[in-house]
N, C-alpha and C positions, 0 to 999 in steps of 0.2 A: 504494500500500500504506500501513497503516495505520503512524504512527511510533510509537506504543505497542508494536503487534505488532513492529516492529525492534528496539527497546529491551527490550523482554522475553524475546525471543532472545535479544541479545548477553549479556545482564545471564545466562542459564541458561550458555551458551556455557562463558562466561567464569567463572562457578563449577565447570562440568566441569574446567574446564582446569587449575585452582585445584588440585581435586581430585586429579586424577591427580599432577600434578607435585608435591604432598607428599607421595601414595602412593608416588611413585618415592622420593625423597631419603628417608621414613622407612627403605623397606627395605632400600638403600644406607646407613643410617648403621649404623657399626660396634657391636660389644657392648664397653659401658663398659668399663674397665680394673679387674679386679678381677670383674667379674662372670662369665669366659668359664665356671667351672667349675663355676656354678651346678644345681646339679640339683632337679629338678621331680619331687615323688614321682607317681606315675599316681592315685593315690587322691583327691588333693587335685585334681587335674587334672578326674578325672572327677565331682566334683563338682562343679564349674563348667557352668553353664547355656550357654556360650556357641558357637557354632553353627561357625562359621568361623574358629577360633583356630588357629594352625597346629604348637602345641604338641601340641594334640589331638588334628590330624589326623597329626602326627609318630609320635604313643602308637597309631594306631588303625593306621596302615602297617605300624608294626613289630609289632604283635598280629598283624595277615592275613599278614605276611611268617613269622612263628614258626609262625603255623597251615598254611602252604604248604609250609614246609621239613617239618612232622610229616608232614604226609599223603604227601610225596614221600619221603619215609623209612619209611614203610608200606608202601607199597608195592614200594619196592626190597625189603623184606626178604622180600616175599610168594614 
């Protein structure tokens, strides 16, 4: 086998591994001191272009959770 093609595995490998294990400790490190009671107006939020943010998809749970609870309260009244 080619040692180019070994070295250019390890070298991708070895950035996965990079990857993940910062993904784990960023979302493991705690929220600053002082910052816990920050709040995030949804306006400003949903102006934001960004796809995978998990603020956003927090805003968008609890929208479908408010719209779940109406329609299940419709219908008990029915």
């Amino acid at each position: 086998m080619n040692w180019y093609l070994v070295a250019a595995i390890a070298v991708i490998v070895f950035f996965v591994i990079i990857f993940f294990v910062s993904f784990v400790h960023n979302r493991r490190t705690p929220v600053p001191e002082g910052c816990e009671q920050i709040k995030i107006e949804e306006t400003s939020c949903l102006a934001c272009n960004v796809e995978g943010c998990s603020i956003k998809e927090k805003f968008e749970y609890e929208k479908l959770k408010q719209e779940i609870e109406k329609d299940d309260n419709k219908g008990d009244k029915k």
